[in-house]
C-alpha positions, 0 to 999 in steps of 0.5 A: 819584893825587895831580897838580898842574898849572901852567898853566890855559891850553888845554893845562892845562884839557884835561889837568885835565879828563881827568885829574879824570874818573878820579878824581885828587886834581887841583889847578891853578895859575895867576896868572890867578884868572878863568880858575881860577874858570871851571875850578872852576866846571866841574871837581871840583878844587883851584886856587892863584893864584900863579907856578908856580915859586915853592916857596912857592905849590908848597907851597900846592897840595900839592907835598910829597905830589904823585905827579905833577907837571905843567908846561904853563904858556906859559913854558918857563922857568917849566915848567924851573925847578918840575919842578927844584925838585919834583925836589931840594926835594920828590921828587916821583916824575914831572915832566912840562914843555911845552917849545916852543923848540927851542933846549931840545928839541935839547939833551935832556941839559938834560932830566937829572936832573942838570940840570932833572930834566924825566922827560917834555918834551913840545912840543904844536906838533911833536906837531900838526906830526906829526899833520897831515904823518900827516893830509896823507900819507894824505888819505883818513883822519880820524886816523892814529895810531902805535903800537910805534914806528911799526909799527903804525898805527891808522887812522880813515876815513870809509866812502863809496858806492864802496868795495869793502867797504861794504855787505858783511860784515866778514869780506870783508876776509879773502877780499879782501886775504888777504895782509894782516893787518888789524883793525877795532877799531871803528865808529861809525854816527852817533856810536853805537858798534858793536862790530865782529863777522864779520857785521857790515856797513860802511855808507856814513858809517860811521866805521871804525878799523882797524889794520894794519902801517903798510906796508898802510893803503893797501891797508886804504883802497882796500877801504873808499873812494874813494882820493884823488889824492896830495897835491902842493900844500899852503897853509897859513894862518898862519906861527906856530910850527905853522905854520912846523914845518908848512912845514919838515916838508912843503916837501922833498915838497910844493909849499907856500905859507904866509900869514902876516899879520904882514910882519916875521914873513913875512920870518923864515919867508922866510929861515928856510924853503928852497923854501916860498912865503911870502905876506904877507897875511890868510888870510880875504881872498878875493881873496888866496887867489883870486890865489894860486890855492887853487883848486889846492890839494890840501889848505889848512891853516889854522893860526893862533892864532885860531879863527874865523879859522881856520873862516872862512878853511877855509871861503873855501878849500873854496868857492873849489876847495881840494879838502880843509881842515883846521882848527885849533880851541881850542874844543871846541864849535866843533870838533864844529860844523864838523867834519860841515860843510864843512871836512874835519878840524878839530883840537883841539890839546889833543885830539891832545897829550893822549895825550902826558900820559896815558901816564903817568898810566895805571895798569898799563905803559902805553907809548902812549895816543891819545885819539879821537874828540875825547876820548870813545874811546882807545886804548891800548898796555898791556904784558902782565907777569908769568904766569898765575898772576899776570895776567889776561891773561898765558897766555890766549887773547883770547876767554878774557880778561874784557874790559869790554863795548865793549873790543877787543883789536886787535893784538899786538907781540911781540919774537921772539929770533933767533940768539945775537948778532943783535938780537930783531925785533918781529913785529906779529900782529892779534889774534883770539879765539883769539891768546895773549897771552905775557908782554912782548906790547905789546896794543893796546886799543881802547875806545870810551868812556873810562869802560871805561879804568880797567878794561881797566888793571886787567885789566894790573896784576900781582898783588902776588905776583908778583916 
């Protein structure tokens, strides 16, 4: 697939590097000739120096024979105007633009193609805003992620000494929560994959990933771990677009304070934001976080634009009594540094809005994809189509079915006609060696290195005689 990407910021780096790993013809452009060097330097690509939304530098990087095309340069106008003109000016068949104002996000009819032709607008800040509420809602978990529409969710957690299960066989779960259908996809024992079977036994520290109807995760937790008291105070450090969707999202439920360095920035969240506590102040000043007593904090979200304020101040934070600490972090090599310390969860940004993205680059009917692990694991939801004769998976049980060496097929959604004038419901099945896979089924895959992606989309590609 031929893609080109405006925008070599930390979003646009992040999707170039995903997407030259799987063998796209990529080209970037940027006004910034520094930073594209430093891409081309690590990457396999193409780069254009020029404005992203002018046709003439358009043409330059390929855009008449472009099956793709990318806008996550920091300007919502810029991203608007060049998905329009790949639209009327040279067809190109996909048009994806980041938007960050929510003055564009509320009108989606700007979005038409009678408009500015936008097929995907994605907004990495509410996509962040969305993973921590998950984050901050079940704080016993690494990740939790969402498929079939919310009805499903793919849980990661850390094994601790205490938990029900740990020390025992996978097959336990059944006999101890038989009224609950759940799956490991997963684990992973100091960073090595292990492909989970009946016998197999959860150590304390184990990374596990199941999946489970969103109604039952937190009965699937308290076999695995300790449960943590529910979350009743939030701070949150930094006051910027996260951090103000942030609070927004949180302050009906939680008690929360915010920092915000900027004074004229801390009176607009003050007035913009209903029962949230707004402080004007440095998020790394010890005697700030200790007067507005971190100690009590259930959970301390640094989230502002820099990353060693964000490690610092997380770090002040668990030292002075927050009981858990998450970070936002840019550099990827920073997140894997600090994550196994003392701060609980640090998240890369353009980790947790990739999937976004690869949604539509994915070969086969690709309805969702999470990437895991800081990028070496995903999971995907694949739709199942045509029959037999013309799948490879249509028609056969999962044990029958020729997936690639640590590939797992974990659940099912699967749309059940009900009476004539009544809508059909979708009945989620966790998936076992001998399920069936019918043809519309959402199959949610799970793989725990990317290399293995592009054949598990294989195996869901319909036969060319199929109509």
């Amino acid at each position: 697939m031929k893609v080109i990407v405006l925008g070599a910021g930390q979003v646009g780096s992040t999707v170039a590097e995903s997407l030259v790993s799987e063998a796209n013809d990529i080209t970037v452009v940027d006004t910034n000739a520094g930073r594209l060097a430093q891409l081309q330097d690590r990457l396999d690509l193409r780069t254009v120096v020029g404005n992203a939304s002018h046709p003439s530098v358009l043409i330059r990087a390929g855009i008449e024979d472009a099956d793709m095309l990318v806008a996550v340069t920091q300007s919502d106008e810029t991203n608007l105007v060049a998905c329009k003109l790949a639209r009327r000016l040279f067809n190109t068949p996909t048009r994806i633009a980041r938007i960050r104002a929510t003055d564009y996000l509320d009108h989606p009819e700007i979005f038409d193609d009678d408009n500015f032709a936008v097929d995907l607008a994605i907004c990495p800040e509410q996509i962040l805003t969305d993973y921590i509420v998950k984050l901050i809602e079940f704080p016993e978990t690494l990740q939790v992620l969402e498929f079939a529409g919310g009805r499903v969710s793919l849980v990661a957690v850390l094994a601790f000494h205490g938990g029900p299960l740990v020390g025992q066989q996978l097959q336990e779960i059944r006999r101890h929560m038989p009224h609950i259908n759940t799956r490991v996809a997963a684990i992973f024992r100091r960073d090595s994959p292990i492909i989970p079977e009946g016998n197999t036994v959860i150590e304390a520290g184990d990374e596990v990933f199941f999946l489970a109807a969103r109604e039952h995760i937190r009965d699937v937790l308290r076999e695995l771990r300790r449960m943590d008291k529910p979350v009743r105070r939030v701070m949150i450090g930094g006051g910027g677009n996260i951090g103000r969707r942030l609070a927004n999202a949180l302050e009906e439920r939680y008690q929360v304070k915010i920092i915000e360095y900027n004074k004229a920035g801390a009176e607009r969240l003050a007035s913009d934001l209903n029962s949230t506590l707004v402080i004007s102040g440095d998020v790394t000043d010890e005697e700030l976080l200790e007067s507005e007593n971190v100690d009590e904090m259930d959970v301390f979200c640094a989230v502002t634009n820099d990353d060693e304020n964000n490690i610092m101040s997380s770090l002040l934070a668990k030292r002075l009594g927050a009981r858990r600490a998450i970070a936002l972090i840019n550099r990827s090599s920073y997140v894997d540094l600090v994550q196994a310390g003392q701060i609980d969860i640090a998240i890369s940004p353009a980790q947790a809005t990739i999937g976004s993205l690869l949604a539509h680059v994915r070969r086969g009917d690709c309805v969702a994809v999470h990437s895991l692990r800081r990028g070496a694991a995903e999971a995907l939801e694949l739709i199942a189509h045509g029959d037999r004769k013309s799948s490879k998976v249509v028609g056969r049980k999962v044990e029958e079915i020729d997936l690639p060496k640590g590939a797992t097929i974990a659940a099912i959604v699967r749309s059940t006609v009900t009476k004539a004038g009544h809508p059909a419901t979708d009945e989620v099945i966790i998936a076992h060696h001998d399920t069936l896979i019918q043809a519309e089924d959402h199959v949610i895959v799970f793989a725990v290195t990317k290399r293995i992606v592009p054949r598990v989309e294989k195996l869901f590609q319909v036969g060319v005689g199929f109509l």
